[in-house]
Backbone atoms as SQL, in Angstrom:
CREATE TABLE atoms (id INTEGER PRIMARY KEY, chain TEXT, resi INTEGER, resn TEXT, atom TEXT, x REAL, y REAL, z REAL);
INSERT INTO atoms VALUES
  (1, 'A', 1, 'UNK', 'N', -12.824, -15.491, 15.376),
  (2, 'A', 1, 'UNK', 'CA', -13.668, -14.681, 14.526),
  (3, 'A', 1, 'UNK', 'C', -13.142, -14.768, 13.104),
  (4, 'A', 2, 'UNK', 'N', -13.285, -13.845, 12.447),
  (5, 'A', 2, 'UNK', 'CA', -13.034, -13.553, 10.993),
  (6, 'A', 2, 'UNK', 'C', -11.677, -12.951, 10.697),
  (7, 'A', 3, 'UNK', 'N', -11.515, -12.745, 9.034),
  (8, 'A', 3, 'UNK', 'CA', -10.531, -12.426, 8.948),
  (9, 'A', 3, 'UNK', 'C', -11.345, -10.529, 8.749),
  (10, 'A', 4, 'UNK', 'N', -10.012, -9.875, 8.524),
  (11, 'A', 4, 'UNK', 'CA', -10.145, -9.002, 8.431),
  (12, 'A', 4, 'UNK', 'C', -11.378, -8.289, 7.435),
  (13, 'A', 5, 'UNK', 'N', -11.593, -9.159, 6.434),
  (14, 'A', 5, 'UNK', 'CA', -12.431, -8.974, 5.098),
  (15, 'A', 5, 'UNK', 'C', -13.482, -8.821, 5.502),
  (16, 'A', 6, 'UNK', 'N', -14.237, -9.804, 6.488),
  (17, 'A', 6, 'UNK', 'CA', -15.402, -9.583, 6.990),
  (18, 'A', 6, 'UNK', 'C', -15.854, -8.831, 8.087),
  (19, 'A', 7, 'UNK', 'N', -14.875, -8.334, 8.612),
  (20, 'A', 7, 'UNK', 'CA', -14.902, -7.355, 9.945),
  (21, 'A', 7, 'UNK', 'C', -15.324, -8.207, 11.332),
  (22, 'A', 8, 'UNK', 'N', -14.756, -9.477, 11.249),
  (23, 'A', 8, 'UNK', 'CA', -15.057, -10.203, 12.115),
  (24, 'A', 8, 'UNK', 'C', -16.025, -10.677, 12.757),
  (25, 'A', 9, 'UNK', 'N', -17.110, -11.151, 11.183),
  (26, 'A', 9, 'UNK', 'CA', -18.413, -11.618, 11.408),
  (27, 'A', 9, 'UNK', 'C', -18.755, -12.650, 10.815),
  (28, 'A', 10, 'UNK', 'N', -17.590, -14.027, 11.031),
  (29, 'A', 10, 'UNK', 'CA', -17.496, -14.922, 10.523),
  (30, 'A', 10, 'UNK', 'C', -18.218, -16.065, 11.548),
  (31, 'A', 11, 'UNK', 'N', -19.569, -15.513, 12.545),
  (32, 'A', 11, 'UNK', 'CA', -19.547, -16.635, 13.813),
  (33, 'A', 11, 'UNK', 'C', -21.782, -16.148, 13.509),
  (34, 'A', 12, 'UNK', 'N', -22.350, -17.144, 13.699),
  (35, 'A', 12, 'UNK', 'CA', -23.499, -17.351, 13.668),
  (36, 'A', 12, 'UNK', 'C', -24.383, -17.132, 14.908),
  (37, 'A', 13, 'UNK', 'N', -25.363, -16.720, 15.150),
  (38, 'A', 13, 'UNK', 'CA', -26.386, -16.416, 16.270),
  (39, 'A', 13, 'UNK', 'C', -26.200, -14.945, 16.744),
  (40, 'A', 14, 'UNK', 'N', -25.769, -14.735, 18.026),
  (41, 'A', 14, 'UNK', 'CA', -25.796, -13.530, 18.894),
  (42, 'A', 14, 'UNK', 'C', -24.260, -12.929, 19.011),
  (43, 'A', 15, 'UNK', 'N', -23.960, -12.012, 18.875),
  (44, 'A', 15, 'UNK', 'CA', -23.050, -10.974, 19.237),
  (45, 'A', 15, 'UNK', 'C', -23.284, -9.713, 20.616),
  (46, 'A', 16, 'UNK', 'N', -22.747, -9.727, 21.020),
  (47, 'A', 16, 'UNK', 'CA', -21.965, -8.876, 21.891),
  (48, 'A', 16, 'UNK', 'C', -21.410, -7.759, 21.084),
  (49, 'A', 17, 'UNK', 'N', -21.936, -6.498, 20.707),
  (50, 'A', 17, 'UNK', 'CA', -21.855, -5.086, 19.985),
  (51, 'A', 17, 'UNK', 'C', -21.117, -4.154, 20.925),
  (52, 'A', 18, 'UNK', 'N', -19.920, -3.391, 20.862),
  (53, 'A', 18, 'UNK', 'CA', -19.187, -2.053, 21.057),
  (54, 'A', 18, 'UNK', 'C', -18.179, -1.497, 20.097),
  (55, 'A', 19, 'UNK', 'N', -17.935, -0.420, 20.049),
  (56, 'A', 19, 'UNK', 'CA', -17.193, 0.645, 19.723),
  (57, 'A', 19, 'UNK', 'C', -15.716, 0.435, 20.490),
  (58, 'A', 20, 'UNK', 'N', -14.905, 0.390, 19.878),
  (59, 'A', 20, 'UNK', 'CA', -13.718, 0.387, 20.923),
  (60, 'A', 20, 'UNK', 'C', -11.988, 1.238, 19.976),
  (61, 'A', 21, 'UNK', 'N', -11.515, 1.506, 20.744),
  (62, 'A', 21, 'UNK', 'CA', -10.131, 1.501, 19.939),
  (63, 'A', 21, 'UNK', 'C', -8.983, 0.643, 20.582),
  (64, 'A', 22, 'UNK', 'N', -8.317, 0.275, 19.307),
  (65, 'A', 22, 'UNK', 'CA', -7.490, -0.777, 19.648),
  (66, 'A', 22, 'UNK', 'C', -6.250, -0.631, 20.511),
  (67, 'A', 23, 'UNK', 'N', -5.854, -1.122, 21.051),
  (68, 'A', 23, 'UNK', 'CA', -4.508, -1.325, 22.309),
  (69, 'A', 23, 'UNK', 'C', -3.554, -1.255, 21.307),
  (70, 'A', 24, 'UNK', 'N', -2.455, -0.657, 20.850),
  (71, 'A', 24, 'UNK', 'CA', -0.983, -1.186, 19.951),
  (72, 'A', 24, 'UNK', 'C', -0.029, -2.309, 21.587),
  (73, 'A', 25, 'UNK', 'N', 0.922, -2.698, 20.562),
  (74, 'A', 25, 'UNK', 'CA', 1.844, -3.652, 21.242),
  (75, 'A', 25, 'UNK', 'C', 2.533, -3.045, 22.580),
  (76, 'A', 26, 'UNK', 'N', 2.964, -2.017, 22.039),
  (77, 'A', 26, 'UNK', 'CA', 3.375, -1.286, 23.383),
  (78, 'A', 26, 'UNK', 'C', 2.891, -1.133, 24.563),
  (79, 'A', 27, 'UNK', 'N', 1.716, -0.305, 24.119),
  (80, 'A', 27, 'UNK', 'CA', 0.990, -0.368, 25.271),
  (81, 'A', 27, 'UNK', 'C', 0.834, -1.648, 26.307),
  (82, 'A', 28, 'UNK', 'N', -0.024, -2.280, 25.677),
  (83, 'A', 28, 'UNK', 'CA', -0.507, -3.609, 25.900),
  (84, 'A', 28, 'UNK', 'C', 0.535, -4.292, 27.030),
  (85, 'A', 29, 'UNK', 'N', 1.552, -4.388, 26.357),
  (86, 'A', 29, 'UNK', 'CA', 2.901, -4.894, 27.081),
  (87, 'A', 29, 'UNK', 'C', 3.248, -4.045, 28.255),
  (88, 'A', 30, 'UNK', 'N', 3.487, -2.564, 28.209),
  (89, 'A', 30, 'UNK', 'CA', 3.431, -2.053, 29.608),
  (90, 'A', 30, 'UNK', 'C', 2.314, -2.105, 30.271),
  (91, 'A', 31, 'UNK', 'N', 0.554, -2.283, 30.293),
  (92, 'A', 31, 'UNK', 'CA', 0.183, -2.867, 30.983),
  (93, 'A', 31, 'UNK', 'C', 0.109, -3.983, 31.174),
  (94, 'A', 32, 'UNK', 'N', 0.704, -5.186, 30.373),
  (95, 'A', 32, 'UNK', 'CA', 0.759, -6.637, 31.025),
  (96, 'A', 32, 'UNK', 'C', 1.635, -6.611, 32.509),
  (97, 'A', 33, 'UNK', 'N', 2.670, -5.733, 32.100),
  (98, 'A', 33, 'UNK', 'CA', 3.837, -5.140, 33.137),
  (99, 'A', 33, 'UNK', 'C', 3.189, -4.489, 34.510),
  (100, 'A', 34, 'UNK', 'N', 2.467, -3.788, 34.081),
  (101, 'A', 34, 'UNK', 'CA', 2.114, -3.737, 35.768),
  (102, 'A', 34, 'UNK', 'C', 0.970, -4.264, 36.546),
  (103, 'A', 35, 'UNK', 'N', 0.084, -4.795, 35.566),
  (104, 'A', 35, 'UNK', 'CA', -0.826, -6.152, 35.961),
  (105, 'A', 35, 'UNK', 'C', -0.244, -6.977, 36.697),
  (106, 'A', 36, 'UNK', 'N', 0.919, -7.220, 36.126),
  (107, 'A', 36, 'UNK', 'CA', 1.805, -8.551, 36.566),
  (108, 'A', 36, 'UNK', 'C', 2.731, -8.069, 37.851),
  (109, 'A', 37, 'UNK', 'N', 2.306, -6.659, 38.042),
  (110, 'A', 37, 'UNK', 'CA', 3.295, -6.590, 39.291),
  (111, 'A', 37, 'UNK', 'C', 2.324, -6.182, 40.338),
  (112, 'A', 38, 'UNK', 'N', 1.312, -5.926, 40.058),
  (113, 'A', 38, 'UNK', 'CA', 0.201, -5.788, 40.835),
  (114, 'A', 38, 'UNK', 'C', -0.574, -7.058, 41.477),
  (115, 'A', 39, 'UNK', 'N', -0.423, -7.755, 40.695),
  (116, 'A', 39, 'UNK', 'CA', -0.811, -9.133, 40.926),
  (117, 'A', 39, 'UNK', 'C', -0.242, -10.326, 40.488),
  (118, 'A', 40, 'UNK', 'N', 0.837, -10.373, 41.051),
  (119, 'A', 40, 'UNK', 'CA', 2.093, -11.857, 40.843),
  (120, 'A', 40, 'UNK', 'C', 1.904, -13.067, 40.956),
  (121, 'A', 41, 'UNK', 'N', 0.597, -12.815, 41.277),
  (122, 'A', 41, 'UNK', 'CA', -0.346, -14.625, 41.591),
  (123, 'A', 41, 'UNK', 'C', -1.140, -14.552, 40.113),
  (124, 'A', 42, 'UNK', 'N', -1.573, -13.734, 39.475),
  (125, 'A', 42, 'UNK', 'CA', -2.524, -13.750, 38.068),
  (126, 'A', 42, 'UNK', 'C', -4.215, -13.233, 38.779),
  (127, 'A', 43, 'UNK', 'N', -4.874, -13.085, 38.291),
  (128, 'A', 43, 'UNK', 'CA', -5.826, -11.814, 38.454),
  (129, 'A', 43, 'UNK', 'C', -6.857, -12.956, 37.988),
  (130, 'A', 44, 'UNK', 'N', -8.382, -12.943, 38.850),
  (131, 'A', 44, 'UNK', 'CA', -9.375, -14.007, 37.989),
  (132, 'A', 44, 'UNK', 'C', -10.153, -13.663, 36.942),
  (133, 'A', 45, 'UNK', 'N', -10.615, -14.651, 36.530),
  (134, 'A', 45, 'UNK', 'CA', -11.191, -14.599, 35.564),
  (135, 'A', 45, 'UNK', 'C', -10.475, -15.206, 34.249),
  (136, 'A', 46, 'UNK', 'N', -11.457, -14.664, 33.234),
  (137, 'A', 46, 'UNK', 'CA', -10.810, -15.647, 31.943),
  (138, 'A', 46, 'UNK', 'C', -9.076, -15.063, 31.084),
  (139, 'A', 47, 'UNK', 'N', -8.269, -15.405, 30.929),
  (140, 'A', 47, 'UNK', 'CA', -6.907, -14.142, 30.392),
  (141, 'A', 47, 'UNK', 'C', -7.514, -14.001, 29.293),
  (142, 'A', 48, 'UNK', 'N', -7.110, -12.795, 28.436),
  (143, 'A', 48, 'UNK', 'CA', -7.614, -12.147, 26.776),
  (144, 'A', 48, 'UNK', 'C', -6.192, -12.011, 26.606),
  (145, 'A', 49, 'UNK', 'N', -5.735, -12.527, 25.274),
  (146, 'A', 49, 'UNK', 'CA', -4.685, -12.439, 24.835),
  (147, 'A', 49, 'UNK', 'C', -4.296, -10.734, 24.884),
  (148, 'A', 50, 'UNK', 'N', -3.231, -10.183, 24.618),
  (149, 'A', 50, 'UNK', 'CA', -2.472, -9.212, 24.710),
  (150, 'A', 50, 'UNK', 'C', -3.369, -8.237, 23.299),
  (151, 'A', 51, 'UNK', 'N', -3.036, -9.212, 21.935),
  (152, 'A', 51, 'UNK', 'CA', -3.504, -8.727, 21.159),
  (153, 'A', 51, 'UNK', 'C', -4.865, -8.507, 20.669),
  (154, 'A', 52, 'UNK', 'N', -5.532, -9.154, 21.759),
  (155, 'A', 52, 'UNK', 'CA', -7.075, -8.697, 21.665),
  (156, 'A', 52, 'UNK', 'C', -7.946, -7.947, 22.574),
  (157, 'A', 53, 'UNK', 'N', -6.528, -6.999, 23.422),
  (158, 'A', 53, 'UNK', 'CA', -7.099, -5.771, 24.148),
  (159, 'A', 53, 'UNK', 'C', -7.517, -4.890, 23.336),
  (160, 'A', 54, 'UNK', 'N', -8.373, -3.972, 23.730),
  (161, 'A', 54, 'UNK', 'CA', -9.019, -2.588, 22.979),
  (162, 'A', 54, 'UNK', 'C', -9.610, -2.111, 24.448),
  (163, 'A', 55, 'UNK', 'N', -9.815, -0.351, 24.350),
  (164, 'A', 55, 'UNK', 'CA', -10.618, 0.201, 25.046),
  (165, 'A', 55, 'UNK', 'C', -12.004, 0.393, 24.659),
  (166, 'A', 56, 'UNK', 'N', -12.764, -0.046, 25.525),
  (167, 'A', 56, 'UNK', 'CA', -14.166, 0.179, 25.256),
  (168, 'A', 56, 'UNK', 'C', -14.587, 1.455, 25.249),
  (169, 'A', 57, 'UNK', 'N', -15.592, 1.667, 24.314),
  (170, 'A', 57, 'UNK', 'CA', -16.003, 3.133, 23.953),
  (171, 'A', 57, 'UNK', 'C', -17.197, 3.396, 24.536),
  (172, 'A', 58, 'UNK', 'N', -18.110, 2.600, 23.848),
  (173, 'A', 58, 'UNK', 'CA', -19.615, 2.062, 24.071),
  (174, 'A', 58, 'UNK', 'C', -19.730, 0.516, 23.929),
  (175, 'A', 59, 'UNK', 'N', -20.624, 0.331, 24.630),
  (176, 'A', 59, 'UNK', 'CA', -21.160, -1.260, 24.263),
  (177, 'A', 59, 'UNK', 'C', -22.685, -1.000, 23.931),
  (178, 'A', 60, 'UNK', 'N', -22.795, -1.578, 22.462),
  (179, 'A', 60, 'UNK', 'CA', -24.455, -1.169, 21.684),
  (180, 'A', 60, 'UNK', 'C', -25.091, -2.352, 22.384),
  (181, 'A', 61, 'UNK', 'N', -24.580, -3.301, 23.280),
  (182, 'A', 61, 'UNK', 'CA', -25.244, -5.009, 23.587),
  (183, 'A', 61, 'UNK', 'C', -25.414, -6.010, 22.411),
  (184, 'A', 62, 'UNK', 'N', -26.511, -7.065, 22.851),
  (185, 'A', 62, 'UNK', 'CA', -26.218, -8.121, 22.317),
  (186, 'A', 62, 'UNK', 'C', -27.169, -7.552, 21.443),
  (187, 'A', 63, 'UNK', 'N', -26.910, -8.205, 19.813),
  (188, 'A', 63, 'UNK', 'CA', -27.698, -8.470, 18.697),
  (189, 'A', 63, 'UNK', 'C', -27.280, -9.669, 18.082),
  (190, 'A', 64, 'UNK', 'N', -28.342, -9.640, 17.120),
  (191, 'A', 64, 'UNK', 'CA', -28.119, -11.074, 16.105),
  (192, 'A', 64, 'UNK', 'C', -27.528, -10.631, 15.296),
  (193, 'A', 65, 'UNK', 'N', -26.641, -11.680, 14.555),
  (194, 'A', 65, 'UNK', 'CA', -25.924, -11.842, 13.690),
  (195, 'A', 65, 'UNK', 'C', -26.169, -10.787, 12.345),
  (196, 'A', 66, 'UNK', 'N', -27.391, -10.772, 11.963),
  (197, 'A', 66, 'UNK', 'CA', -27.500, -9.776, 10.869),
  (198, 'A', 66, 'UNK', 'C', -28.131, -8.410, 11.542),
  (199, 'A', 67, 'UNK', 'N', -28.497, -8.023, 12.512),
  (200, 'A', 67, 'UNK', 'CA', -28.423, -6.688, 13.065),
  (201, 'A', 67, 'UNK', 'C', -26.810, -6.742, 13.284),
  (202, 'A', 68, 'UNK', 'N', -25.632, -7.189, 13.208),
  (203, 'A', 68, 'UNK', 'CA', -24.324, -6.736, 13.575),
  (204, 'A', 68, 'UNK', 'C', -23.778, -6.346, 12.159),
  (205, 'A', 69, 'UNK', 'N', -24.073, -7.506, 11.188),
  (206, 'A', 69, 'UNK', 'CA', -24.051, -6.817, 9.880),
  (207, 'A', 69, 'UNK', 'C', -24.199, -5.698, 9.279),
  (208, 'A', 70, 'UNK', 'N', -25.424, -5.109, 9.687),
  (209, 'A', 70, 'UNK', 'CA', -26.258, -4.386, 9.504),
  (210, 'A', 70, 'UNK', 'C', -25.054, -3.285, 10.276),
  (211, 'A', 71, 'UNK', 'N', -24.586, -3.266, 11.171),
  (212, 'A', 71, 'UNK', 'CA', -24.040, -2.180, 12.041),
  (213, 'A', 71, 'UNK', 'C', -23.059, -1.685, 11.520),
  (214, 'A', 72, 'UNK', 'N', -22.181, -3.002, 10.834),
  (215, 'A', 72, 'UNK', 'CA', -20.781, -2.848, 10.275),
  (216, 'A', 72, 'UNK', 'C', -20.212, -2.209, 9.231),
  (217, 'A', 73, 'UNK', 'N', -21.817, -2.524, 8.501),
  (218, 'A', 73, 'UNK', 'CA', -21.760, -2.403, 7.032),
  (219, 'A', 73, 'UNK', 'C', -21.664, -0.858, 6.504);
């Protein structure tokens, strides 16, 4: 995505819209910790880096690119 400047609306077509608050390091890391002890084989699906956990709040769904604008702004 973007840098911070643009609020991470540096990508063209459709978005995927929610509300979320962000995970800090800590956290994140004690649940990598018991993910990883819960499941010592790895868990399916796609991995999301550590630092691009957040809790979901709401999800507004998909819009276009300038309805997300429009949201941010």
């Amino acid at each position: 995505m973007g840098d911070a400047g643009d609020a991470g609306l540096a990508w063209a077509g459709a978005a995927r819209l929610f509300m979320a608050v962000a995970v800090d390091a800590g956290t994140a890391e004690r649940i990598r910790g018991a993910v990883a002890a819960r499941f010592p084989h790895g868990v399916p699906g796609r991995a999301v880096r550590p630092d691009a956990w957040h809790l979901t709040l709401r999800f507004l769904g998909d819009a276009t690119a300038e309805a997300a604008r429009r949201v941010v702004a």
